[in-house]
N, CA, C and O atoms as a MOPAC input file, in Angstrom:
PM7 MOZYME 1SCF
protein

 N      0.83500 1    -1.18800 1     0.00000 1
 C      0.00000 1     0.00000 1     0.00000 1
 C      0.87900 1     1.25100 1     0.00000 1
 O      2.08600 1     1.20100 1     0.23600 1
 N      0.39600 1     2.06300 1    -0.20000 1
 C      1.36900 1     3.56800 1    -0.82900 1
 C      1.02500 1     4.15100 1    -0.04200 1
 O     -0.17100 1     4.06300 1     0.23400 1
 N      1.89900 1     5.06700 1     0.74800 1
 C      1.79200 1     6.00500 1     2.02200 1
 C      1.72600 1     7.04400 1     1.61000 1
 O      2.66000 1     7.42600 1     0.90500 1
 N      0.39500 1     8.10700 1     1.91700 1
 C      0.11900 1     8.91300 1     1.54900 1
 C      1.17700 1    10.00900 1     2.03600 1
 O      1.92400 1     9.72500 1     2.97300 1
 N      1.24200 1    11.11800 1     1.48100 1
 C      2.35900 1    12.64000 1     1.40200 1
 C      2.65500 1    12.53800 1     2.96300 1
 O      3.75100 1    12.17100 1     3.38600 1
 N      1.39600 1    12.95600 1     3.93500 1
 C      1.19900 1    12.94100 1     5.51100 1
 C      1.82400 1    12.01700 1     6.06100 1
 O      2.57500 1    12.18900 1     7.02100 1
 N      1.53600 1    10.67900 1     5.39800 1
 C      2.55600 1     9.70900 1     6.40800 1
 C      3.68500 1     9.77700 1     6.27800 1
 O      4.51000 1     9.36300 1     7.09200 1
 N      3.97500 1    10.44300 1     4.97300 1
 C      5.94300 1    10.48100 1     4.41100 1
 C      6.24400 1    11.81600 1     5.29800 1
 O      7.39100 1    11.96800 1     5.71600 1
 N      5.35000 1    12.68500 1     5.56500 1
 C      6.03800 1    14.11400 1     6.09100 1
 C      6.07100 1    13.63900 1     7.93400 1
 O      7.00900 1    14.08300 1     8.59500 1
 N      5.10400 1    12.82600 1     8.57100 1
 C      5.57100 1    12.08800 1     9.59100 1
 C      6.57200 1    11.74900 1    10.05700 1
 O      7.11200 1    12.00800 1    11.13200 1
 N      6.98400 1    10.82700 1     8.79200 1
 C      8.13300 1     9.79300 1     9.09100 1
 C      9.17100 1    10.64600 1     9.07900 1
 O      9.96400 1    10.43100 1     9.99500 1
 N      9.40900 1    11.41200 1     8.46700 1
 C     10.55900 1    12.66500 1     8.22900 1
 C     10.78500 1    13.07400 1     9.28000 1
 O     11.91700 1    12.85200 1     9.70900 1
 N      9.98400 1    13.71300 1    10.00300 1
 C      9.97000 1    14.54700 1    11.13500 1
 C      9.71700 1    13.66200 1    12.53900 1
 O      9.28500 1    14.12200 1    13.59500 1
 N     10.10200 1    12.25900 1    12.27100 1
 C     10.25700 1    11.31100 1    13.18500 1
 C      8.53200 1    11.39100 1    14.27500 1
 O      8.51700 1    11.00800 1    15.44500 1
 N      7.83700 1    11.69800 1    13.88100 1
 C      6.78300 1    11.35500 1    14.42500 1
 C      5.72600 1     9.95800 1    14.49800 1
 O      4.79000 1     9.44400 1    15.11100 1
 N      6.54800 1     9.82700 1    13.51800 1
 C      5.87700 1     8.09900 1    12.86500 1
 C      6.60400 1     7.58800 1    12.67800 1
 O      7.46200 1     8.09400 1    11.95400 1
 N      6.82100 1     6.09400 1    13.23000 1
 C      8.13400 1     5.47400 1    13.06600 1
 C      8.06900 1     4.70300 1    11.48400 1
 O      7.13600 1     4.45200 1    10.72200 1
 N      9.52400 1     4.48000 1    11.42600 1
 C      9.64300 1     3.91700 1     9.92700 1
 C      9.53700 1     2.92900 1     9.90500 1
 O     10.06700 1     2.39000 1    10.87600 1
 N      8.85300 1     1.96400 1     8.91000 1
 C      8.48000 1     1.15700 1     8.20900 1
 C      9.70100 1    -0.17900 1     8.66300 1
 O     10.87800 1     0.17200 1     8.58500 1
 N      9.54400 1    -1.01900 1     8.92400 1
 C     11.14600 1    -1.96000 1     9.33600 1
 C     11.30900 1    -2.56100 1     7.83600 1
 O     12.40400 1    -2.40900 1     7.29300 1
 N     10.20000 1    -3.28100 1     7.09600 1
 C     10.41900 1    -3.58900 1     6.07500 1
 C     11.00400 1    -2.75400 1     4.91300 1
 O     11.09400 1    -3.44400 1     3.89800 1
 N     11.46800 1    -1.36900 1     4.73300 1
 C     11.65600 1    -0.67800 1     4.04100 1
 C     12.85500 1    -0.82900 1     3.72700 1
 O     13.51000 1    -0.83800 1     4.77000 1
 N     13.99800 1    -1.05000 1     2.16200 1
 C     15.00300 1    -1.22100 1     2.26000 1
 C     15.82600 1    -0.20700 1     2.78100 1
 O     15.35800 1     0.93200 1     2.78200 1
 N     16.84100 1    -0.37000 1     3.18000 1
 C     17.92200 1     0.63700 1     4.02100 1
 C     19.26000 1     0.68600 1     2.93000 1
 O     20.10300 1    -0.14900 1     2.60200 1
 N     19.03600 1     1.88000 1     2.61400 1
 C     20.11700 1     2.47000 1     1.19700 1
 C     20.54000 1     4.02000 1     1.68100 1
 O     19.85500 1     4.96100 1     2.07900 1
 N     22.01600 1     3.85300 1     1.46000 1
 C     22.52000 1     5.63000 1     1.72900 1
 C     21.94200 1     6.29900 1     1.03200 1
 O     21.42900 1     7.34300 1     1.43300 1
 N     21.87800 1     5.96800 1     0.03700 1
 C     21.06200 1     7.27200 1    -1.10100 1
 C     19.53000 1     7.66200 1    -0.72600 1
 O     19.01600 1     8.77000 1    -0.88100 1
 N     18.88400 1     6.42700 1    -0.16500 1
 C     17.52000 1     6.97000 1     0.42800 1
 C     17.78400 1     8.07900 1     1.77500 1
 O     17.26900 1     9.17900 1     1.97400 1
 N     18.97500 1     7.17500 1     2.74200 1
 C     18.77000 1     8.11500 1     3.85600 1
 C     19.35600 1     9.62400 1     3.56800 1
 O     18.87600 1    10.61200 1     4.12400 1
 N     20.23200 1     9.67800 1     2.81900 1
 C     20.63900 1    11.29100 1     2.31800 1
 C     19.16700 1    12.17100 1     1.84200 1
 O     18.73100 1    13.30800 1     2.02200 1
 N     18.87800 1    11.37900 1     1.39500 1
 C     17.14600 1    11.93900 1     0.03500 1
 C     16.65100 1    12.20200 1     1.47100 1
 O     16.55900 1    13.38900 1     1.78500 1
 N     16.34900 1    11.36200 1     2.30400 1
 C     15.45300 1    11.94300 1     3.56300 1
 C     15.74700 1    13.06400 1     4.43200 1
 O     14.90200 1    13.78300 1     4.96400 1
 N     17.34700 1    13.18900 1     4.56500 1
 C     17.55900 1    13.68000 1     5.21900 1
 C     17.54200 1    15.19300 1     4.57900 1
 O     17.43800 1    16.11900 1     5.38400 1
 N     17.61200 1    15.41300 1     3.57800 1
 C     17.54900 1    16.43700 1     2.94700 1
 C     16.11800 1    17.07900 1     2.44100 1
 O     15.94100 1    18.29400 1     2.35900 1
 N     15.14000 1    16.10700 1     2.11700 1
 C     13.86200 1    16.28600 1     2.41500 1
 C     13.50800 1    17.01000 1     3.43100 1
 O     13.04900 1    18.14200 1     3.28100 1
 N     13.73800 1    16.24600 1     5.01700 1
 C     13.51200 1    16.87400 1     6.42600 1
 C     14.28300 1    18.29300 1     6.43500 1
 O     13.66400 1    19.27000 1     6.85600 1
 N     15.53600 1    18.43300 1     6.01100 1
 C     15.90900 1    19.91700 1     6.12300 1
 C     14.92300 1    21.04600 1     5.43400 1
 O     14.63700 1    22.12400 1     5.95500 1
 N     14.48700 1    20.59400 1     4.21300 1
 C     14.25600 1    21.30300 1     3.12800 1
 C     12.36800 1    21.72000 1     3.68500 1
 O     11.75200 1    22.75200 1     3.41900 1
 N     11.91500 1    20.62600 1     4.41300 1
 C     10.48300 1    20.87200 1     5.06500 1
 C     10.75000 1    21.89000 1     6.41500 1
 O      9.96300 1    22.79400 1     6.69800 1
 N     11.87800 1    21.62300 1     7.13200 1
 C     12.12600 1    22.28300 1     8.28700 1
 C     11.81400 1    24.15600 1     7.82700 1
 O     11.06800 1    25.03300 1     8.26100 1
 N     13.01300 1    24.05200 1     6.57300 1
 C     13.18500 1    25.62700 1     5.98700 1
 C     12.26800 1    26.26300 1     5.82600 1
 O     12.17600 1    27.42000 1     6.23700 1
 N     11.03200 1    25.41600 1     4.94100 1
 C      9.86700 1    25.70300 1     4.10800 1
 C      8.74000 1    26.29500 1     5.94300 1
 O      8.56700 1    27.47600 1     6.24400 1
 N      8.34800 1    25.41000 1     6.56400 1
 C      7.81000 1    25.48100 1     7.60900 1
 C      8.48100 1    26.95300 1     8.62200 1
 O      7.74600 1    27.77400 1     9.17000 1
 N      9.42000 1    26.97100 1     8.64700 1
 C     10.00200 1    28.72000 1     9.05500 1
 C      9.74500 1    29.82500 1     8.73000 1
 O      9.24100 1    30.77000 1     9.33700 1
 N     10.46500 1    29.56800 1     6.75400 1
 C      9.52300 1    30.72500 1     6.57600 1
 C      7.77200 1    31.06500 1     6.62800 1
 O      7.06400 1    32.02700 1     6.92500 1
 N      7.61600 1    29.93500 1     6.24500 1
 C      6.24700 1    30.07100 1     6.36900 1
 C      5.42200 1    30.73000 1     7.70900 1
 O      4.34800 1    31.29900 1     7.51600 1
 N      5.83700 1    30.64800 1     8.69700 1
 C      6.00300 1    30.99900 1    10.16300 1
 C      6.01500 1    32.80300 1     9.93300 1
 O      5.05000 1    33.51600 1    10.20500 1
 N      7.41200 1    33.33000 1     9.34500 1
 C      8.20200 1    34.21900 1     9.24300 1
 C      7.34000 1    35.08900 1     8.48300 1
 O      7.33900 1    36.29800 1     8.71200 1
 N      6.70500 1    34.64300 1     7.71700 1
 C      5.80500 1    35.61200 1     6.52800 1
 C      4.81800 1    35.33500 1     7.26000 1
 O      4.02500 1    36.06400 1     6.66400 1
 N      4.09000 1    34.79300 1     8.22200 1
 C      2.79400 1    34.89700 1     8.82200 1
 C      2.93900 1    35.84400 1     9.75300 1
 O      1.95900 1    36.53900 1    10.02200 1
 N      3.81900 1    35.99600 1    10.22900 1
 C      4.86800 1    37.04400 1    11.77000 1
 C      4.58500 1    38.42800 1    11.08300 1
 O      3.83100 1    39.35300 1    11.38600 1
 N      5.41400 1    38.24600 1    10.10800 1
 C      5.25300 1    39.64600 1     9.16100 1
 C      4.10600 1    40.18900 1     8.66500 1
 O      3.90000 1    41.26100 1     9.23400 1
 N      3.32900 1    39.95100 1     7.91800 1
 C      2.16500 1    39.98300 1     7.94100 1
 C      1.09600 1    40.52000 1     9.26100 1
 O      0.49200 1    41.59300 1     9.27800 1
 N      1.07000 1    39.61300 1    10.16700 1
 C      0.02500 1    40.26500 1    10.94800 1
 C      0.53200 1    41.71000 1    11.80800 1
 O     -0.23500 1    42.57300 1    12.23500 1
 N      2.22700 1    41.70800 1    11.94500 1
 C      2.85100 1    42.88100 1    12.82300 1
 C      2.86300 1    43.90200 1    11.62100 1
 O      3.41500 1    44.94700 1    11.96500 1
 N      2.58100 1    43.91200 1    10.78500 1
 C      2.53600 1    45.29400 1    10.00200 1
 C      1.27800 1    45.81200 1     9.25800 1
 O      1.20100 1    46.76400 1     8.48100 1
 N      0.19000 1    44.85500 1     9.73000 1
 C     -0.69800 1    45.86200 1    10.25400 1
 C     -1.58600 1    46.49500 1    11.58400 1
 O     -2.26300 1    47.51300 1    11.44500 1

């Protein structure tokens, strides 16, 4: 069964544990780990422009 976006942004952010059956490859865990940075960034600014926004008006 195919894990929907939510369960992959879970597992990223270690809220949902990973799958044991899933193969274990450097190239996946780099891809993840860079995923999780790249959601961390996205989720900040997103934060950052909501901050901004409501303090200037």
């Amino acid at each position: 069964m195919k894990d929907s976006i939510w369960n992959q942004v879970l597992t990223y952010f270690y809220i949902r544990k990973r799958n044991p059956d899933a193969p274990k490859n450097i190239n996946t865990s780099l891809m993840h780990g860079m995923n999780r940075i790249s959601l961390f960034m996205f989720l900040i600014a997103i934060i950052v422009i909501i901050i901004r926004t409501f303090r200037h008006h």
